[in-house]
C-alpha positions as CSV (number, residue, x, y, z in Angstrom):
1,X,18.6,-80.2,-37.4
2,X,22.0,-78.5,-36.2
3,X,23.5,-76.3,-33.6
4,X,26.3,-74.2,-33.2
5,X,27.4,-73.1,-30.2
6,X,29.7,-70.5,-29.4
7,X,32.0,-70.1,-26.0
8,X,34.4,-68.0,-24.4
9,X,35.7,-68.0,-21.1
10,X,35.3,-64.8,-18.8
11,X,38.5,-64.0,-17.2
12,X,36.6,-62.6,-14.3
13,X,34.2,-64.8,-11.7
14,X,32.0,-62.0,-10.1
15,X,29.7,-59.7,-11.8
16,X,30.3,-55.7,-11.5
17,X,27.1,-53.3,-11.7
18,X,27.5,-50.9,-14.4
19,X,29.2,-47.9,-13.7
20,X,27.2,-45.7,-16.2
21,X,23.7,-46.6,-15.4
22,X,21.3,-47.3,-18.3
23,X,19.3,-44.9,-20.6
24,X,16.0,-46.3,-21.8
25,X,12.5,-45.9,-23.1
26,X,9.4,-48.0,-24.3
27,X,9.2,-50.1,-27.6
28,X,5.4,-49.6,-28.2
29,X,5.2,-50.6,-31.5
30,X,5.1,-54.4,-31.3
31,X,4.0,-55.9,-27.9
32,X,5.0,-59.1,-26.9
33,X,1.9,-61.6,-27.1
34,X,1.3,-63.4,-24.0
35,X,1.1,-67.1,-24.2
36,X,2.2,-70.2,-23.1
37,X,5.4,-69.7,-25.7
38,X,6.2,-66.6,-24.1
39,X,8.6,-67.0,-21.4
40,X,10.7,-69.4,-23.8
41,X,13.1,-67.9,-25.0
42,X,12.5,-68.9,-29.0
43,X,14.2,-68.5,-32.6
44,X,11.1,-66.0,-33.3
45,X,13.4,-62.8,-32.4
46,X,11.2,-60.3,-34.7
47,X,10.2,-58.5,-31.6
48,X,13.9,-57.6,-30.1
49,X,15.2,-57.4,-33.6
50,X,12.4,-54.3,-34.4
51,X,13.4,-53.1,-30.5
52,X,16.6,-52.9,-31.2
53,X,16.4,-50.9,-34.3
54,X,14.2,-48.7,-32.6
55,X,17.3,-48.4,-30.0
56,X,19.6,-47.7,-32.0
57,X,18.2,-44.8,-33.4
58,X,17.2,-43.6,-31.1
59,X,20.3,-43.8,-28.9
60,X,19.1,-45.3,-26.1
61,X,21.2,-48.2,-23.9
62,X,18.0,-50.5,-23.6
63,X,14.2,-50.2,-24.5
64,X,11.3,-51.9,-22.3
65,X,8.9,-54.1,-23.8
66,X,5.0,-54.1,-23.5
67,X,3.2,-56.8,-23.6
68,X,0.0,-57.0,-25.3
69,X,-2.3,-55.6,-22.9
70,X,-0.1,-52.3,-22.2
71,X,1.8,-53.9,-19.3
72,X,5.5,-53.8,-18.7
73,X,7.2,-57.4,-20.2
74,X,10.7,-56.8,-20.1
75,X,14.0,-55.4,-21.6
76,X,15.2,-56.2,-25.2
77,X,17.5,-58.7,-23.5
78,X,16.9,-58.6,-19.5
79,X,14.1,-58.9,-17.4
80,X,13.1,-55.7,-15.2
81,X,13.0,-55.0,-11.6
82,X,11.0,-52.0,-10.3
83,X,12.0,-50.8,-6.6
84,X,8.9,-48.6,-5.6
85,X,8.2,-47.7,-2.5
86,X,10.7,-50.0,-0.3
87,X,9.0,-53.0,-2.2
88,X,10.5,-54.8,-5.5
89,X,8.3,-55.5,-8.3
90,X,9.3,-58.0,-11.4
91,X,6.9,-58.7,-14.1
92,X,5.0,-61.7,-13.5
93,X,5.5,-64.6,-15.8
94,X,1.9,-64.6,-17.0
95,X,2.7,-61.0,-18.3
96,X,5.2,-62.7,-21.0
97,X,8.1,-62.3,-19.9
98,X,11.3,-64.8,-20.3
99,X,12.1,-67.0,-17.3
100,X,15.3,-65.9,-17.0
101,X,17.7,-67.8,-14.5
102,X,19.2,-64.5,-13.0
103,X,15.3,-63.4,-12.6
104,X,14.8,-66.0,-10.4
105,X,18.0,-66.0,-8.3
106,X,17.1,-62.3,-7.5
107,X,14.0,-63.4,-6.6
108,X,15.4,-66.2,-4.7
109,X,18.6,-63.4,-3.2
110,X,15.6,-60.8,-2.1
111,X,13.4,-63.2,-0.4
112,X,16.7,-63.9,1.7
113,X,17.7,-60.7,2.5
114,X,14.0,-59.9,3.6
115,X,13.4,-57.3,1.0
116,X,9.9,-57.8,-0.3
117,X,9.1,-58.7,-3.7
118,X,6.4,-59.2,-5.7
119,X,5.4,-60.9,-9.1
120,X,2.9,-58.8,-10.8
121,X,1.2,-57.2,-13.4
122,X,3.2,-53.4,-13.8
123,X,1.8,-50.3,-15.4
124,X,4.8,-48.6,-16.9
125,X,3.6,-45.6,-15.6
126,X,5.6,-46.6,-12.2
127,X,8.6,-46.1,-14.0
128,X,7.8,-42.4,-13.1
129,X,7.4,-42.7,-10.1
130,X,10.3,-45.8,-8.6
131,X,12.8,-44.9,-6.9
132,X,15.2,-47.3,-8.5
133,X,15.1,-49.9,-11.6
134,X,17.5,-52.3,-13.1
135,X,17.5,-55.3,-15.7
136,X,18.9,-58.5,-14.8
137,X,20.6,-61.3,-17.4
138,X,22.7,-64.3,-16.5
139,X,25.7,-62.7,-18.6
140,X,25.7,-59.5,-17.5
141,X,23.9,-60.2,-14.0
142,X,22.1,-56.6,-12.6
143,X,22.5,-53.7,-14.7
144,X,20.9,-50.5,-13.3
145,X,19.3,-48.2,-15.0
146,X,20.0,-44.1,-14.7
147,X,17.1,-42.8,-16.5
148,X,13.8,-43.2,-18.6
149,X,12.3,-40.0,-19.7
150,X,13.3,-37.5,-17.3
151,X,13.3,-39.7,-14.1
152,X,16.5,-40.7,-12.9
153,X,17.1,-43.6,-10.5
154,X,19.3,-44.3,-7.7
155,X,21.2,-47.5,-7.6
156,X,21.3,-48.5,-3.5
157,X,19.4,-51.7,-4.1
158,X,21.2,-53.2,-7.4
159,X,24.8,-52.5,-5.7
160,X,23.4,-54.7,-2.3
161,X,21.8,-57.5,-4.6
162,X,25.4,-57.8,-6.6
163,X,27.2,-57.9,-3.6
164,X,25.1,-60.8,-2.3
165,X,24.8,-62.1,-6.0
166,X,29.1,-62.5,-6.0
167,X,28.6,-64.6,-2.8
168,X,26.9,-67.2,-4.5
C-alpha cells in the first residue's frame, strides 16, 4: 500500500463567495447508488469522472448528481444547499451523498443563526422553483450558483453563511 500526498499553503485565511455565480445542470446518466459506501468519499471516481466529461462539453461550471431513485445527491465535487421558501434544504445522507466537513459546519452555522434547515430527500424539480442554491466544499467553502436551466438564483443567503463561516 502507498500514498502520496500533495500540499500547498493558501496565502489567504478566509473564504470569498464566488463572484460569478455557477452554471449547472443534471448528470442523469449514471446515478450515484445509495449504500452504506456512499457518503465515503472512495477511489471508485467513475461517476464524477463520466460527470465531468459530461461538463465539459457541455460548458457548464458544475453538474448535480442523482442518486439512484431520481433524487438530488450532490455536485461533482460539493454538496448542495437548496434555499426554498425561507427554509434550507441539504440532501440527506441516506440519499448518498458525501459527508462533507463544510456540509456539516453549514449545518452546524444555520442551526446558529436560526435559519432552518432540513436534511431530506429533494426532487430536483425544486431547483425550479428555490429562490437561491449553492455547493459547499472544505477548499472552496460556499460557492453559489447563478443558474440551472433558465432559473437564476440570488445569492443573499451564501454571502451571510460566508461571512459567519470567516468568523470561525
Amino acid at each position: 500500500m502507498g500514498y502520496c500526498i500533495e500540499m500547498q499553503s493558501v496565502d489567504e485565511p478566509r473564504y470569498f463567495l464566488n463572484s460569478k455565480g455557477l452554471i449547472m445542470d443534471i448528470f442523469t446518466d449514471l446515478p450515484k447508488a445509495t449504500n452504506y459506501l456512499s457518503n465515503i468519499k472512495t477511489c471508485n471516481s467513475l461517476i464524477y469522472v463520466m460527470a465531468g466529461i459530461f461538463k465539459e462539453q457541455n460548458k457548464l461550471d458544475e453538474v448535480f448528481l442523482l442518486n439512484q431513485n431520481g433524487f438530488l445527491c450532490e455536485a461533482g465535487s460539493s454538496n448542495v444547499f437548496v434555499w426554498y421558501n425561507n427554509h434550507l434544504y441539504t440532501p440527506a445522507l441516506s440519499e448518498g451523498c458525501v459527508e462533507g466537513i463544510m456540509r456539516q459546519v453549514i449545518i452546524n452555522i444555520a442551526k446558529e443563526n436560526n435559519i432552518g434547515v432540513t436534511e431530506a430527500q429533494i426532487n430536483p424539480d425544486i431547483l425550479y422553483e428555490a429562490d437561491e442554491v449553492f455547493l459547499t466544499n472544505a477548499t472552496r467553502g460556499i460557492q453559489c450558483v447563478m443558474g440551472y436551466g433558465v432559473k437564476r438564483y440570488f445569492n443573499k443567503l451564501s454571502k451571510t453563511l460566508v461571512e459567519e463561516l470567516n468568523k470561525l
